[in-house]
Every structure is written in C-alpha cells, then in structure tokens.
C-alpha positions in Angstrom: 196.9 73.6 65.2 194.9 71.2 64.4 191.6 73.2 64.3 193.5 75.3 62.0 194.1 72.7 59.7 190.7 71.1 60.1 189.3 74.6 58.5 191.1 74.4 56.2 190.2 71.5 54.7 186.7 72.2 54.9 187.2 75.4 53.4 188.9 73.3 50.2 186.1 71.3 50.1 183.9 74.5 49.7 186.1 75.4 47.3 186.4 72.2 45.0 182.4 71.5 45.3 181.6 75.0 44.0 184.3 75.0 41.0 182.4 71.6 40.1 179.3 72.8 40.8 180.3 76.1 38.1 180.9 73.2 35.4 178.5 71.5 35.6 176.1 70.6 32.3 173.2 68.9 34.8 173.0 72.6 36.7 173.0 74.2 33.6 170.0 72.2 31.9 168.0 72.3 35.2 168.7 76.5 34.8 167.4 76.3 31.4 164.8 74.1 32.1 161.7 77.1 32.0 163.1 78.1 27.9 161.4 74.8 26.8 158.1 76.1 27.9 158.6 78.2 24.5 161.6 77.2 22.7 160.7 73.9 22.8 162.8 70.8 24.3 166.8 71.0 24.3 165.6 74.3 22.6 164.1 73.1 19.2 161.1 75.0 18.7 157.9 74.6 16.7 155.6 76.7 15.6 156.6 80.5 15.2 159.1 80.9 18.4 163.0 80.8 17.6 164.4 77.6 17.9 167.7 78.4 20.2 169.8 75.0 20.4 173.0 75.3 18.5 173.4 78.9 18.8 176.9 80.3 19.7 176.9 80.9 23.4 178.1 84.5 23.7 175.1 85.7 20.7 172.6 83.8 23.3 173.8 85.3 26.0 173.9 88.9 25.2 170.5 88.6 23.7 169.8 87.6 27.2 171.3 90.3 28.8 170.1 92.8 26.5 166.3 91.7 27.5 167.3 91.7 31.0 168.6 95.6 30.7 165.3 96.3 28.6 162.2 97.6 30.1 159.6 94.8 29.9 157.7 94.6 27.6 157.2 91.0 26.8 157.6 87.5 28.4 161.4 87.7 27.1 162.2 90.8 28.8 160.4 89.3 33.0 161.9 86.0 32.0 165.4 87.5 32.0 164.6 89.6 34.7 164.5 86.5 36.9 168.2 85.2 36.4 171.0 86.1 37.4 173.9 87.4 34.9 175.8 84.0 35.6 172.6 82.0 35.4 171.8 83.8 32.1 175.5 82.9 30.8 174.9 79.1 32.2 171.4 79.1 30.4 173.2 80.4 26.8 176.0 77.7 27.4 173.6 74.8 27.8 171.6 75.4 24.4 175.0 76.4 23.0 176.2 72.3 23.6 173.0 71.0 22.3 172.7 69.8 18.5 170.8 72.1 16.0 168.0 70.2 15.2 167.8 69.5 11.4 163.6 69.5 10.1 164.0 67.8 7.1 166.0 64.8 9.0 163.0 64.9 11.5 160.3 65.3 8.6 162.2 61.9 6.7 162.0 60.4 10.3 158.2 60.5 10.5 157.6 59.7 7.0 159.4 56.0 8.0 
C-alpha cells in the first residue's frame, strides 16, 4: 500500500513538472534561440531578412511547418527540419509574445 501510493505521487510530480515545463516562456526562448542568428534578437531583423517578432503565432507556425514538409532548398527549409512540430509551435509562440519593433521609434532613439 504504501508503495502504491508512493508511485503515485511521483508519477504526479512527473505529471505537474511537464505541464509547467509545456508553459513555459524561458523553454520557449531557449528553443528559439538559433532564429536570431537571422531574424535578429527577440526576432527584429536588419538588413533584408523578415523581421518575425509580433507575428500571430499560428501564421508563424505554419510557415514553419510548411518549410519543414518542403524539400530543402534553403537554410529555412534544414532549419525546420531540425525541430520537432511542438518545438516549431513553441518557437512561433515565443516571437508571437514579443513586441513588434517600431524603426522610426528606434531611428528617433539614436538621433538622441
């Protein structure tokens, strides 16, 4: 009996740790961590590459998916290739929460 309820409790433990673990914004930002190589930090880009902070979350993430299904062809498509569907969905929710960034804001910013 009490073994019984011993494993139980340890299995609710696994239980509660991983729905945290599903929720949380840290693990998502350390997922999407390899985008800023190109997108830039917290997903504001310069240059020509897409900026991709802001954007609604289900857009980003079947964009993702889509280059995940595509034969590869570019960086995009083997980038995708290494996630997981749930990691892609955690990457697309991340730069979903953060801030679009606004250039002219930034641009009056430096000219202080």
């Amino acid at each position: 009996m009490i073994i019984k309820r011993k494993t139980h409790y340890l299995l609710s433990l696994f239980v509660v740790a991983g729905a945290s673990l599903a929720q949380d914004p840290t693990i998502d930002r350390m997922i999407a961590a390899q985008c800023a190589q190109c997108h830039g930090t917290d997903g504001h880009a310069t240059g020509d590459i897409d900026s991709i902070a802001g954007k609604d979350t289900a857009d980003l993430y079947h964009k993702l998916i889509d280059m995940e299904e595509d034969r590869a062809e570019d960086i995009m498509e083997h980038q995708a290739w290494g996630y997981t569907d749930e990691q892609l969905y955690r990457i697309a929710r991340y730069y979903s929460t953060v801030p679009e960034s606004d250039d002219e804001d930034r641009e009056d910013e430096d000219d202080d």
